[in-house]
Predicted model as a PDB file, atoms N, CA, C, CB and O in Angstrom, pLDDT in the B-factor column:
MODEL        1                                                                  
ATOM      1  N   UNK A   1       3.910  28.949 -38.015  1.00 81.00           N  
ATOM      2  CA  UNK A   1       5.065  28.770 -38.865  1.00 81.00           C  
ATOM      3  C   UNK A   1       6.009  27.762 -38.204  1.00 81.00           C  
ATOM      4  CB  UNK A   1       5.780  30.125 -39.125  1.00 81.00           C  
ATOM      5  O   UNK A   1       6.345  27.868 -37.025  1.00 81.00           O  
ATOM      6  N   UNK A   2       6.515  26.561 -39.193  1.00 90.00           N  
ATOM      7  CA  UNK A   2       6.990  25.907 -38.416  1.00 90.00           C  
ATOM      8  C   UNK A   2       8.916  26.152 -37.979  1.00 90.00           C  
ATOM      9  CB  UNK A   2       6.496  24.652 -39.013  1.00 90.00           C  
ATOM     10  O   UNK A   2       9.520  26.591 -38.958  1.00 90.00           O  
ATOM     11  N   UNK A   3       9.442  26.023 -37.256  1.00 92.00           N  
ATOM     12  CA  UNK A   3      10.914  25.898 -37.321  1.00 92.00           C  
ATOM     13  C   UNK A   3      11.657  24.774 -36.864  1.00 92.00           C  
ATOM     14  CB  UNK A   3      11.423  26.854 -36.694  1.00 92.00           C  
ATOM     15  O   UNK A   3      11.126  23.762 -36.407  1.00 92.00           O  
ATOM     16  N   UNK A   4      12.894  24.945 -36.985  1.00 94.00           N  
ATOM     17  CA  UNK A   4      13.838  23.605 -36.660  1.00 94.00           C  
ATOM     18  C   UNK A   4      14.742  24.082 -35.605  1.00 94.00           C  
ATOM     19  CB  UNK A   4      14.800  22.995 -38.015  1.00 94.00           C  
ATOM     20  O   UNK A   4      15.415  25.103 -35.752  1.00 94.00           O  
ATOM     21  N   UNK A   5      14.768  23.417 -34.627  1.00 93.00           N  
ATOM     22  CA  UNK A   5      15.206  23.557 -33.295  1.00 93.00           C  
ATOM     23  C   UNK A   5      16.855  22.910 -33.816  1.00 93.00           C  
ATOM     24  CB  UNK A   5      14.104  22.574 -31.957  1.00 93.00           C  
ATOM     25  O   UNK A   5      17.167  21.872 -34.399  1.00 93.00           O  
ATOM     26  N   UNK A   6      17.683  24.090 -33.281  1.00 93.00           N  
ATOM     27  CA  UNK A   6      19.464  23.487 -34.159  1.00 93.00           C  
ATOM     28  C   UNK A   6      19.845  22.997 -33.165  1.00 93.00           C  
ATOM     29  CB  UNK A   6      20.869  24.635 -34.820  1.00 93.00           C  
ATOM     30  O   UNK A   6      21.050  22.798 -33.323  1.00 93.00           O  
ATOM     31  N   UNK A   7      19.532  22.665 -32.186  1.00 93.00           N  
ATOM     32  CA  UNK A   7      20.111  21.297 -31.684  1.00 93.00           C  
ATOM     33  C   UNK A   7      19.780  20.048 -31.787  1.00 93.00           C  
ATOM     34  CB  UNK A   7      20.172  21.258 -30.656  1.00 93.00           C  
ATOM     35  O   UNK A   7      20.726  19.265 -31.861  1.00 93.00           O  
ATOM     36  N   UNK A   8      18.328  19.451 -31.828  1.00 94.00           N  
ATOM     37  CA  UNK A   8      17.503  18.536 -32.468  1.00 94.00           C  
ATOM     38  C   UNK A   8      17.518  17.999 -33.786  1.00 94.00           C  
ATOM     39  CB  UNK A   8      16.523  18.946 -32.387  1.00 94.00           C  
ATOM     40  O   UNK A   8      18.298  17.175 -34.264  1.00 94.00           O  
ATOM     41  N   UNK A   9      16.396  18.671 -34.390  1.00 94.00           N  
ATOM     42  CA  UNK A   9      16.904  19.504 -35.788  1.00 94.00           C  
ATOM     43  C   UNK A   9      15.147  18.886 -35.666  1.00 94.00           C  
ATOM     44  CB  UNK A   9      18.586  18.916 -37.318  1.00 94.00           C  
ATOM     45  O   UNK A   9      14.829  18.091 -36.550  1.00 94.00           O  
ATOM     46  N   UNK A  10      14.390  19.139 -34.927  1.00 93.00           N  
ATOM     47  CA  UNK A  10      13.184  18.580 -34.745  1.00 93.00           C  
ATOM     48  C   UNK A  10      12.094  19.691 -35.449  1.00 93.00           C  
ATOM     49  CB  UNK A  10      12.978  18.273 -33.126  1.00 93.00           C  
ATOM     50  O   UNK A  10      12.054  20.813 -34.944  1.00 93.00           O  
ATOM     51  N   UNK A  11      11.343  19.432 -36.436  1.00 94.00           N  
ATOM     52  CA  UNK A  11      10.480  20.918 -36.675  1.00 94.00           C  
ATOM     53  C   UNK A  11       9.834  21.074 -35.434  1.00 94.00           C  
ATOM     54  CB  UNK A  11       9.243  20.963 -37.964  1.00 94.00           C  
ATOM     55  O   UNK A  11       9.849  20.196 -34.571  1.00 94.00           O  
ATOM     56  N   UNK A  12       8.993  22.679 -35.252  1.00 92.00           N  
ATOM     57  CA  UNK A  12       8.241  22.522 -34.199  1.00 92.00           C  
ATOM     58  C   UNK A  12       7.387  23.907 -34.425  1.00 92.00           C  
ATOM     59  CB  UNK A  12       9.106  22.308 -32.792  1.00 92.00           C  
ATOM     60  O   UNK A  12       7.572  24.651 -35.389  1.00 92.00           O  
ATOM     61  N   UNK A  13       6.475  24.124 -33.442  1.00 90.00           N  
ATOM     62  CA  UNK A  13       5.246  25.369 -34.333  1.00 90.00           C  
ATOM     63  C   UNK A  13       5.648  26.385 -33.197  1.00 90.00           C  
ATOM     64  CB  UNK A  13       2.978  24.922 -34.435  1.00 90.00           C  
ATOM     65  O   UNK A  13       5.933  27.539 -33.516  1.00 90.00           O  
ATOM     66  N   UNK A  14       5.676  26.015 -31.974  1.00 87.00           N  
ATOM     67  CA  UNK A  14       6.366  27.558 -31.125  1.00 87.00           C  
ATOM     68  C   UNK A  14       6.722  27.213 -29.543  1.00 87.00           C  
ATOM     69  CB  UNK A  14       4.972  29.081 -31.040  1.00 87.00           C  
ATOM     70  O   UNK A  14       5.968  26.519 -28.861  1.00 87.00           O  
ATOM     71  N   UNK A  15       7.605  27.617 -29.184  1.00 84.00           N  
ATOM     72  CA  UNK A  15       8.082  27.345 -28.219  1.00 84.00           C  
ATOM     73  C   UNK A  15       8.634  28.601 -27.233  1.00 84.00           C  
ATOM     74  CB  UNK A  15       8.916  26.477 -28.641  1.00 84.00           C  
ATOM     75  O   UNK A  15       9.444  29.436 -27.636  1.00 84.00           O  
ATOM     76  N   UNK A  16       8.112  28.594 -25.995  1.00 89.00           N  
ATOM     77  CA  UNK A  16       8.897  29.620 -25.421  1.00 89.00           C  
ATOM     78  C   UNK A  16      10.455  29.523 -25.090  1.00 89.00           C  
ATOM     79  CB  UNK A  16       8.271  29.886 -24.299  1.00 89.00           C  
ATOM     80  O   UNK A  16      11.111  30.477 -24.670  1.00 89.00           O  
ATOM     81  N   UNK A  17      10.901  28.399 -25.303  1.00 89.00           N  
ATOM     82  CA  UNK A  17      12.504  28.551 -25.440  1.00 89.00           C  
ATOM     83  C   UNK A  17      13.331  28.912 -26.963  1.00 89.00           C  
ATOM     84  CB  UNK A  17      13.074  27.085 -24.959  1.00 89.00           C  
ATOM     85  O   UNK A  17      14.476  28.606 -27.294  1.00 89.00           O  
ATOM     86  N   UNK A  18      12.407  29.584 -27.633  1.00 89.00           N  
ATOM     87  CA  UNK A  18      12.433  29.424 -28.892  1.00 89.00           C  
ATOM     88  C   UNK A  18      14.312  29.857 -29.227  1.00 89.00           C  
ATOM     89  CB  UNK A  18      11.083  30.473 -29.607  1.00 89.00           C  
ATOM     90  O   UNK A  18      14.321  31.086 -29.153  1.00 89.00           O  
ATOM     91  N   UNK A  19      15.245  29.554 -29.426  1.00 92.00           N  
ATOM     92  CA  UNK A  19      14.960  29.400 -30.892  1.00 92.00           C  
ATOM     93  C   UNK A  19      15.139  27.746 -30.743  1.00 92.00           C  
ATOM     94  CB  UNK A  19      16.127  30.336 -32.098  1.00 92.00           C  
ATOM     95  O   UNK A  19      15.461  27.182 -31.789  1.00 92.00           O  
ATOM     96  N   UNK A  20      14.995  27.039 -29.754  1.00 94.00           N  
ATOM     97  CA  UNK A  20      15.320  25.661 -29.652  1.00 94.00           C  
ATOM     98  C   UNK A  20      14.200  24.841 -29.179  1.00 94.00           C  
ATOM     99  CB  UNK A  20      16.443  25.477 -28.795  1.00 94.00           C  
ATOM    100  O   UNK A  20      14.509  25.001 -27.998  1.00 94.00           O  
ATOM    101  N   UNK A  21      13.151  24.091 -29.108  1.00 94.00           N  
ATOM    102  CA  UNK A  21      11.889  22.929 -29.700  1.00 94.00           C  
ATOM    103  C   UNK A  21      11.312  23.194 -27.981  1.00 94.00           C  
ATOM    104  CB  UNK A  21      12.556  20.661 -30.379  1.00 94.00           C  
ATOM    105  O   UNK A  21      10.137  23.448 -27.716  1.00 94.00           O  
ATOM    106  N   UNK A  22      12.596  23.050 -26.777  1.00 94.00           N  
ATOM    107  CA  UNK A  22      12.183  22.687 -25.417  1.00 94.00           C  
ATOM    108  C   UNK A  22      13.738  22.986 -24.358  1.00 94.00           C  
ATOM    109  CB  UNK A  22      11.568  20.832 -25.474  1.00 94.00           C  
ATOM    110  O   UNK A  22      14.894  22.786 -24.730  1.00 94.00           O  
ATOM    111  N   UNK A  23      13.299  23.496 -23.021  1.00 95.00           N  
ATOM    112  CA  UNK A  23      14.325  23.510 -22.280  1.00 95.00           C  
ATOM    113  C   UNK A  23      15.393  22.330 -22.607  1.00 95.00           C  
ATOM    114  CB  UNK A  23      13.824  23.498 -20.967  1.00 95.00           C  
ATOM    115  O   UNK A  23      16.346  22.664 -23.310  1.00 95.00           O  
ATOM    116  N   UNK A  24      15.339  21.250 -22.255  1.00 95.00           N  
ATOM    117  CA  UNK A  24      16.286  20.382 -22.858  1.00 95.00           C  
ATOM    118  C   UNK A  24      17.377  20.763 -24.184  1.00 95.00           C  
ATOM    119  CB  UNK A  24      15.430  19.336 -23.246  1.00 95.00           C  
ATOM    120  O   UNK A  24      18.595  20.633 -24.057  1.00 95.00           O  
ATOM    121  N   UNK A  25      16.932  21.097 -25.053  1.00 94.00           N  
ATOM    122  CA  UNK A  25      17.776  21.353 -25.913  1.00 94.00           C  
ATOM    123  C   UNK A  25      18.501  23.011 -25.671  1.00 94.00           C  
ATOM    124  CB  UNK A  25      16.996  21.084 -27.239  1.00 94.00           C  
ATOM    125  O   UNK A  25      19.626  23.412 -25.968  1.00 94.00           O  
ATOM    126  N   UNK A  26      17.553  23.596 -25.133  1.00 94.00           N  
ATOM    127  CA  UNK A  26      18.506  25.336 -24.543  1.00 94.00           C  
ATOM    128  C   UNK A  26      19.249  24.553 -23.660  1.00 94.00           C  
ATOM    129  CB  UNK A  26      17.480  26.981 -23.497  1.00 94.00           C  
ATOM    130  O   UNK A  26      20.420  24.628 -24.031  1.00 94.00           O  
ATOM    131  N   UNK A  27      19.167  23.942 -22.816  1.00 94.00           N  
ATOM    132  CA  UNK A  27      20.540  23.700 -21.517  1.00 94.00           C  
ATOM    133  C   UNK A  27      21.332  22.617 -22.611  1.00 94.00           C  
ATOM    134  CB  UNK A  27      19.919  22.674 -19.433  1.00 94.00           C  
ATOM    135  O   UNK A  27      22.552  22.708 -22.747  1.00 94.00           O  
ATOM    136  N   UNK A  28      20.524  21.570 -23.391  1.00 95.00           N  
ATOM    137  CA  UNK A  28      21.737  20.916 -24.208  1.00 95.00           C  
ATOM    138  C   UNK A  28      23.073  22.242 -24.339  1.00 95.00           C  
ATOM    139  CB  UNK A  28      21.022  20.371 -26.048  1.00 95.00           C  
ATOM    140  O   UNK A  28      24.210  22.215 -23.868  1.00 95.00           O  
ATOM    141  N   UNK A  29      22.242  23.556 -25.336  1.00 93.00           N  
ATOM    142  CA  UNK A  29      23.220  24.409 -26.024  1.00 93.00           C  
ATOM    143  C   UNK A  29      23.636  25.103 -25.211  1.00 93.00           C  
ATOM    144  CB  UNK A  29      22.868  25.149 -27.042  1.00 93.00           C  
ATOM    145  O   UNK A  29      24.484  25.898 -25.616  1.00 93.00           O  
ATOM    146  N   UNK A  30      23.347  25.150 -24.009  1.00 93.00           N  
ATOM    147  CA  UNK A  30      24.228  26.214 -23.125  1.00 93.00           C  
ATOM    148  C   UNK A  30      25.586  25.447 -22.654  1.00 93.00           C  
ATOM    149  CB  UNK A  30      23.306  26.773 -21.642  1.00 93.00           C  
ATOM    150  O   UNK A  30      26.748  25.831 -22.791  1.00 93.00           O  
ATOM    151  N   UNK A  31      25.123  24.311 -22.090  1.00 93.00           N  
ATOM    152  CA  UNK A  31      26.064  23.183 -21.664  1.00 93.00           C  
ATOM    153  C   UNK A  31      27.745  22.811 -22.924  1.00 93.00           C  
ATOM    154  CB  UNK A  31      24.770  21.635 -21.643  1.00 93.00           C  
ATOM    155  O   UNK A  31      28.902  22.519 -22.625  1.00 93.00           O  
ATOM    156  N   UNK A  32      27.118  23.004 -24.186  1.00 91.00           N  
ATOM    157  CA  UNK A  32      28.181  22.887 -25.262  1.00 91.00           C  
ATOM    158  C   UNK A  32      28.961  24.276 -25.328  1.00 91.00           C  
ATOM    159  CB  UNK A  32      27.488  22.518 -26.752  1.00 91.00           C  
ATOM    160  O   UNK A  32      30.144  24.073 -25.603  1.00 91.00           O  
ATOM    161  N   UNK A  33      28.676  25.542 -25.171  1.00 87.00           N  
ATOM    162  CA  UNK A  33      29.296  26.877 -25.075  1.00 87.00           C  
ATOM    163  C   UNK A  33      30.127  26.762 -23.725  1.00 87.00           C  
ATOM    164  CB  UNK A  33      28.143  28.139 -25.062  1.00 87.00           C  
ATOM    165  O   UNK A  33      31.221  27.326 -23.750  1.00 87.00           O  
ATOM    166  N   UNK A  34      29.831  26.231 -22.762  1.00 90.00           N  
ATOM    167  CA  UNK A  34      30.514  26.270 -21.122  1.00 90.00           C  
ATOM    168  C   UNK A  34      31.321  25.016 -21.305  1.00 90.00           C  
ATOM    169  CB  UNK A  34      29.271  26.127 -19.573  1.00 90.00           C  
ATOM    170  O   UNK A  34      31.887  24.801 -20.233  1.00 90.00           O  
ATOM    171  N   UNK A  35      31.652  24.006 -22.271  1.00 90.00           N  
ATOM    172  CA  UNK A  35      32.687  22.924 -22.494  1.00 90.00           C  
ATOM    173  C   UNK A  35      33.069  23.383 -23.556  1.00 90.00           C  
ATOM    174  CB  UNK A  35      32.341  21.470 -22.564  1.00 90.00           C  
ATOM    175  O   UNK A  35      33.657  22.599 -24.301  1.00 90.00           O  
ATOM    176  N   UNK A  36      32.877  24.785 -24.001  1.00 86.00           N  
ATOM    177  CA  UNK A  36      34.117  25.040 -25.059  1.00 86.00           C  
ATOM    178  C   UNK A  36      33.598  24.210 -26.501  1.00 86.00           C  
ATOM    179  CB  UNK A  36      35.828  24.274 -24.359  1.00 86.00           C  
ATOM    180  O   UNK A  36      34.319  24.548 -27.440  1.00 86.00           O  
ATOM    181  N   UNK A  37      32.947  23.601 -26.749  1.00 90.00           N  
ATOM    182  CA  UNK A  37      32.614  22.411 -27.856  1.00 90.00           C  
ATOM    183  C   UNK A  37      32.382  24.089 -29.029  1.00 90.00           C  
ATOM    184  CB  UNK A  37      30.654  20.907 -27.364  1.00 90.00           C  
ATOM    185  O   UNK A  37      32.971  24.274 -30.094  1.00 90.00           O  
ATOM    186  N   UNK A  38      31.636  24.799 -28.539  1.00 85.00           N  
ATOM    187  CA  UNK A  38      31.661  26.068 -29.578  1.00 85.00           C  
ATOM    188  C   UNK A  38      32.704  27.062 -29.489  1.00 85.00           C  
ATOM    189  CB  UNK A  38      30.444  26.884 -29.459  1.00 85.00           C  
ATOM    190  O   UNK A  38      33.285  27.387 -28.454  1.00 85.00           O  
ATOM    191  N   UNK A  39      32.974  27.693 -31.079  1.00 81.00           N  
ATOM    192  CA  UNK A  39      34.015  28.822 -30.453  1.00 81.00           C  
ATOM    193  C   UNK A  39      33.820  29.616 -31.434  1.00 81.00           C  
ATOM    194  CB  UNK A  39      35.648  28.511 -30.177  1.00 81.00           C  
ATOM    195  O   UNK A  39      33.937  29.322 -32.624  1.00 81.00           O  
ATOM    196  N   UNK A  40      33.376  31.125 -30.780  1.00 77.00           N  
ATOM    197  CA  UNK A  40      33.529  32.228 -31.922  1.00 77.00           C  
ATOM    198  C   UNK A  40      34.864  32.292 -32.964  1.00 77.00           C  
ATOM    199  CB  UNK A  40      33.521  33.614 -31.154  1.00 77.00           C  
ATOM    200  O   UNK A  40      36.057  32.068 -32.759  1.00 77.00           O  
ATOM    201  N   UNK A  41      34.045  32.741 -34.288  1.00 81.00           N  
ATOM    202  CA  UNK A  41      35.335  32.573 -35.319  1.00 81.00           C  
ATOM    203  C   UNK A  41      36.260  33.907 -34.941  1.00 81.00           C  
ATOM    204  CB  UNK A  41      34.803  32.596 -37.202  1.00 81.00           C  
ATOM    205  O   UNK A  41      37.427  33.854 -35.331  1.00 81.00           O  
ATOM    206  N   UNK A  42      35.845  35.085 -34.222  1.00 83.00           N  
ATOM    207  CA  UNK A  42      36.838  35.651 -33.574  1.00 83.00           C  
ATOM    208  C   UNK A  42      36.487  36.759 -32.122  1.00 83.00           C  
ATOM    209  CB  UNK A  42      37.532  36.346 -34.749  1.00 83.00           C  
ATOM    210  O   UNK A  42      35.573  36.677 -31.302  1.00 83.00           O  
ATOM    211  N   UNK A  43      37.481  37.644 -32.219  1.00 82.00           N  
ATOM    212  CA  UNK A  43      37.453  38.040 -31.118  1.00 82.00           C  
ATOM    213  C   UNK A  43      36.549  39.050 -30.658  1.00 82.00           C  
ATOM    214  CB  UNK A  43      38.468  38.293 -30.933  1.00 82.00           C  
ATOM    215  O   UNK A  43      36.700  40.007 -31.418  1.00 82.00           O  
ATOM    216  N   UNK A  44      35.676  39.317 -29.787  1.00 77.00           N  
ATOM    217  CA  UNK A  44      35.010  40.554 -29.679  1.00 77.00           C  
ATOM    218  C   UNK A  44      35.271  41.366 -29.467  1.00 77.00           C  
ATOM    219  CB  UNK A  44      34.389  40.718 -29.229  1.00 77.00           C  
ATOM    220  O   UNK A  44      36.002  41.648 -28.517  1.00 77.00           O  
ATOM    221  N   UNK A  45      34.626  42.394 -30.534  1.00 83.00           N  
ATOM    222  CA  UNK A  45      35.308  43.820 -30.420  1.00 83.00           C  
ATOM    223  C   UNK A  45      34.079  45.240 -29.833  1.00 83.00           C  
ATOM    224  CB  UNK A  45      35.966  44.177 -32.258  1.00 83.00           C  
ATOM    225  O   UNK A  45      32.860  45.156 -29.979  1.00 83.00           O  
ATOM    226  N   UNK A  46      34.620  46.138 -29.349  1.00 81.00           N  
ATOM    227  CA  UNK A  46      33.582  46.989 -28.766  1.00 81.00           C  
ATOM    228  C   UNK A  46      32.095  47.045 -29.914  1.00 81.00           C  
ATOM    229  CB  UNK A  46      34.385  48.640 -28.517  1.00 81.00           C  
ATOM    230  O   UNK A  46      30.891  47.007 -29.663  1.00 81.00           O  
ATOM    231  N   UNK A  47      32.697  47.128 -30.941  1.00 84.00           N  
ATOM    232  CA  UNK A  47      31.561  47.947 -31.770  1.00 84.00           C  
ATOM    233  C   UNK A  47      30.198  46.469 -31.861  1.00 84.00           C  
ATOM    234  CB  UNK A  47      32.411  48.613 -33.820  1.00 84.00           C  
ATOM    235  O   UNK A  47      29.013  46.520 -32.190  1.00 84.00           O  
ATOM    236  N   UNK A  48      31.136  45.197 -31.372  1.00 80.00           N  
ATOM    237  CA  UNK A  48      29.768  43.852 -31.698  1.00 80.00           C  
ATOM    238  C   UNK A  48      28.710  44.596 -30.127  1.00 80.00           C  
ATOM    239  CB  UNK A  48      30.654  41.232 -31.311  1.00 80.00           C  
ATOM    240  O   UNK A  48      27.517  44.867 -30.265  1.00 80.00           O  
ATOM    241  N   UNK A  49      29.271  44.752 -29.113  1.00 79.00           N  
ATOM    242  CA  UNK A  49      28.254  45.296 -27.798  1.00 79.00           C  
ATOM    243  C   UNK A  49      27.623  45.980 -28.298  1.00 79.00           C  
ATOM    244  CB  UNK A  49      28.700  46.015 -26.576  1.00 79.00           C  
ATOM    245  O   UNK A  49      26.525  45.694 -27.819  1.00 79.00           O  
ATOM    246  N   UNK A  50      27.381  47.204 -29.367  1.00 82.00           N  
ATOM    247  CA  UNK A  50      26.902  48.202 -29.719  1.00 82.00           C  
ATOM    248  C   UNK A  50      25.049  47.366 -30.499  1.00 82.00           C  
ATOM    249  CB  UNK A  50      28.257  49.058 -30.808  1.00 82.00           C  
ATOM    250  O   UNK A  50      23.923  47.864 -30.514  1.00 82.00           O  
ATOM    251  N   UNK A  51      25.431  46.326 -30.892  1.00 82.00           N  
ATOM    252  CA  UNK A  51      24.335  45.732 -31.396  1.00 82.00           C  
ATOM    253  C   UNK A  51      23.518  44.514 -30.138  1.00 82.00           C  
ATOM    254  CB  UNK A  51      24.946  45.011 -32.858  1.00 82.00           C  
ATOM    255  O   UNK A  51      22.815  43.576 -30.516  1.00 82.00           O  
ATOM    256  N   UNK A  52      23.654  44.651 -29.467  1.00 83.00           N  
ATOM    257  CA  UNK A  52      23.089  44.217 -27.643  1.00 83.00           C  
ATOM    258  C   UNK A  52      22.565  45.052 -27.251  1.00 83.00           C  
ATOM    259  CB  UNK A  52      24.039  43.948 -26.412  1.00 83.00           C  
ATOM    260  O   UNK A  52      23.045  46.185 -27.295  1.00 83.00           O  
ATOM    261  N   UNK A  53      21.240  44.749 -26.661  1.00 85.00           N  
ATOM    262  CA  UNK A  53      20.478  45.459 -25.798  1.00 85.00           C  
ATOM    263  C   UNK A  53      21.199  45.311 -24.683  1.00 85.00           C  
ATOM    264  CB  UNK A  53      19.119  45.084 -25.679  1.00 85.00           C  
ATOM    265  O   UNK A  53      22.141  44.524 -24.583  1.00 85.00           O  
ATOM    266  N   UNK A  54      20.755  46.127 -23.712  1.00 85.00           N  
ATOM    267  CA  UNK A  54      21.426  46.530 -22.164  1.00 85.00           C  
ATOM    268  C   UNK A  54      21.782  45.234 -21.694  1.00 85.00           C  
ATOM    269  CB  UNK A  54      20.336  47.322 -20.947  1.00 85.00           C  
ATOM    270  O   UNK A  54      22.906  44.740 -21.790  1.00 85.00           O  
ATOM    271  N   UNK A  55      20.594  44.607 -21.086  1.00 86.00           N  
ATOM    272  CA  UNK A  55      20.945  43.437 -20.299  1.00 86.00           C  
ATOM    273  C   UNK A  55      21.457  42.306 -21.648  1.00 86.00           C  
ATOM    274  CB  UNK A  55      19.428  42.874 -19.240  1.00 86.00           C  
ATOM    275  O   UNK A  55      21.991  41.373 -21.047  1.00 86.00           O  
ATOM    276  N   UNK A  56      21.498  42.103 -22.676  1.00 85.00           N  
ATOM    277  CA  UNK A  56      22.418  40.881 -23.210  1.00 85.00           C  
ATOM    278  C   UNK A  56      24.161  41.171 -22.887  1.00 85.00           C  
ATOM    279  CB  UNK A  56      22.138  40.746 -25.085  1.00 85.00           C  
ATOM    280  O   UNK A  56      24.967  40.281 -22.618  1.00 85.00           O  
ATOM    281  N   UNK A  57      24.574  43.151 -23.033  1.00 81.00           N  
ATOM    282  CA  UNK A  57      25.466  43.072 -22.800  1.00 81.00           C  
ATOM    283  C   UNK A  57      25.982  43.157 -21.438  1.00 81.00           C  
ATOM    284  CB  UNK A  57      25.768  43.620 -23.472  1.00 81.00           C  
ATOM    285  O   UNK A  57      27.126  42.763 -21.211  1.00 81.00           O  
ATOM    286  N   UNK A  58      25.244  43.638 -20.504  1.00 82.00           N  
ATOM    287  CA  UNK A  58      25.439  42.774 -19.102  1.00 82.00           C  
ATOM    288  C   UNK A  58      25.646  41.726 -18.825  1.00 82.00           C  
ATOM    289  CB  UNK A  58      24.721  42.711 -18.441  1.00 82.00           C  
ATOM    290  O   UNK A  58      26.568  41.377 -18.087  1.00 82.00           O  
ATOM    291  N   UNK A  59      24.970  41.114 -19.267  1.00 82.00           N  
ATOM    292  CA  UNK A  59      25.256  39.720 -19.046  1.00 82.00           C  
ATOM    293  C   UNK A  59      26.587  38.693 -20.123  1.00 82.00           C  
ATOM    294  CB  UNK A  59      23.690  39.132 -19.248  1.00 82.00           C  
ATOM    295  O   UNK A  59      26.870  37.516 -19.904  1.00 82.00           O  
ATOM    296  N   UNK A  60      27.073  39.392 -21.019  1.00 78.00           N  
ATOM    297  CA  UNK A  60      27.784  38.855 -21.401  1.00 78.00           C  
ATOM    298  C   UNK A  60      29.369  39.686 -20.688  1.00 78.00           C  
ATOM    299  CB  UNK A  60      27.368  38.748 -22.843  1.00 78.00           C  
ATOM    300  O   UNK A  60      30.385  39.033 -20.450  1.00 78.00           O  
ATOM    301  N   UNK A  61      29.295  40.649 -20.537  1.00 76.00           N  
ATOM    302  CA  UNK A  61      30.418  41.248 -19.708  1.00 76.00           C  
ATOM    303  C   UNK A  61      30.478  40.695 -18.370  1.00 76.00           C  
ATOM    304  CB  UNK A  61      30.289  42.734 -19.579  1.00 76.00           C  
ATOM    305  O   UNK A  61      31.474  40.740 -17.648  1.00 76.00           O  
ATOM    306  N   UNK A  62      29.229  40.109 -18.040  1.00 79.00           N  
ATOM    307  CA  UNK A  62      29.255  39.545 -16.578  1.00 79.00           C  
ATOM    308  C   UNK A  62      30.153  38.202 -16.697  1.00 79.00           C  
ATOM    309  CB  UNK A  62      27.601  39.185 -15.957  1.00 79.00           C  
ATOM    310  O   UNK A  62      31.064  37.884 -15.933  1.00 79.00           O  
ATOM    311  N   UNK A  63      29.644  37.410 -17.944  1.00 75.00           N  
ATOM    312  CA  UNK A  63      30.381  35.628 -18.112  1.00 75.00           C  
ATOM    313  C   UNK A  63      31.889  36.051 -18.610  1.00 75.00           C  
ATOM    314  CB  UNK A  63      29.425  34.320 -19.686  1.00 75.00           C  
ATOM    315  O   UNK A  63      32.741  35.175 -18.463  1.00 75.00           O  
ATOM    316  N   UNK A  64      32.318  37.312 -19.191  1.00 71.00           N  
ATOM    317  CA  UNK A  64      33.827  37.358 -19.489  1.00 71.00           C  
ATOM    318  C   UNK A  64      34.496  37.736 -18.323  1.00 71.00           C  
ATOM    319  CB  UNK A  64      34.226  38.321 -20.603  1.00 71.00           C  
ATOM    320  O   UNK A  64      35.705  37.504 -18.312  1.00 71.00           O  
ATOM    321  N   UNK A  65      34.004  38.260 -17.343  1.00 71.00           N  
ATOM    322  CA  UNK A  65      34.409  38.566 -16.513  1.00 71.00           C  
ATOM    323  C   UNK A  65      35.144  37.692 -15.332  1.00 71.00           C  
ATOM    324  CB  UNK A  65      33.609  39.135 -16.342  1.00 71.00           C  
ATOM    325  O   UNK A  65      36.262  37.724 -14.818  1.00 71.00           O  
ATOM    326  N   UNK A  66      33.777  36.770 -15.130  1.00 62.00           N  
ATOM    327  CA  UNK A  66      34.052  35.038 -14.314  1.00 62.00           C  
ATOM    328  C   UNK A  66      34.641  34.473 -15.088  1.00 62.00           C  
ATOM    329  CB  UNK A  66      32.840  33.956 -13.938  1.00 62.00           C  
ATOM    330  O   UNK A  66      35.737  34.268 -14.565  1.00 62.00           O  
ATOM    331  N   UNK A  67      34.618  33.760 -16.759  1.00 54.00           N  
ATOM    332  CA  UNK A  67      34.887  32.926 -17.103  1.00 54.00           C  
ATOM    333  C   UNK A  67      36.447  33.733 -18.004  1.00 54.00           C  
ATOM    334  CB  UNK A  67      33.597  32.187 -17.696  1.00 54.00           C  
ATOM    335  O   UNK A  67      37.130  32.811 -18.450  1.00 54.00           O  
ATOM    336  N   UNK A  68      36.813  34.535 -18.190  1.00 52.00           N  
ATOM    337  CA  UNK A  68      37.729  35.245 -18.951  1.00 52.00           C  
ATOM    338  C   UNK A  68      37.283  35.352 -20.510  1.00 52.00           C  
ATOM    339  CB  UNK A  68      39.089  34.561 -18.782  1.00 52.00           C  
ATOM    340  O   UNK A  68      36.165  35.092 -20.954  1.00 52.00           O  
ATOM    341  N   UNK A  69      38.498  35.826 -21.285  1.00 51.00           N  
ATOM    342  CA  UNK A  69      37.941  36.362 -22.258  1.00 51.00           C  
ATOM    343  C   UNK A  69      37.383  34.969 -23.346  1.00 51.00           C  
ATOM    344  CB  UNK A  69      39.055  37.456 -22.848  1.00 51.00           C  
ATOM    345  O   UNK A  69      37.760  33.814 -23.148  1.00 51.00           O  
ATOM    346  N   UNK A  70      36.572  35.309 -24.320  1.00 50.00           N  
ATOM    347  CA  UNK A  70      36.005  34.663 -25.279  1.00 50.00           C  
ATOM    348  C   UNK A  70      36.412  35.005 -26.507  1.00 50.00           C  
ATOM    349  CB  UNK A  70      34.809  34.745 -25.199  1.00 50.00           C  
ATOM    350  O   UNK A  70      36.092  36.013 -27.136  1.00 50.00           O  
ATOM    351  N   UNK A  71      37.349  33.870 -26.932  1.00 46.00           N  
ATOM    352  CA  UNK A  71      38.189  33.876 -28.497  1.00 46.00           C  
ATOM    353  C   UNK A  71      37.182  32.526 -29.167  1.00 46.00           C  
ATOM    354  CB  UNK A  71      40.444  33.362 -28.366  1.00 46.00           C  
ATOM    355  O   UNK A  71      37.380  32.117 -30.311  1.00 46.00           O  
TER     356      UNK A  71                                                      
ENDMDL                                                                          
END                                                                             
């Protein structure tokens, strides 16, 4: 099945960086979230953690923690 890598916008048939074509474009999109270029339309609230598995919300309590909160 093919998909479109949203940073590219390249189709592609499967990738282990999926949801994006190739590493390059995951560090493209990580790199745009850590310059702020993205911004949640709001604030997180307990009940969004509730839909995270263990370690996503580890790890996102870990980056609010270093980086402060995420508006």
């Amino acid at each position: 099945m093919k998909q479109r890598c949203p940073s590219c916008q390249q189709d592609f048939e499967s990738s282990v960086c999926r949801p994006f074509c190739s590493p390059r474009c995951k560090r493209q999109d990580l790199a745009n979230w850590l310059e702020g270029n993205y911004r949640l339309p709001r604030a997180i609230e307990p009940a969004d953690l509730e839909e995270l598995g263990s370690e996503e919300r580890e790890e996102l309590l870990a980056a609010l923690t270093v980086g402060g909160p995420i508006n």
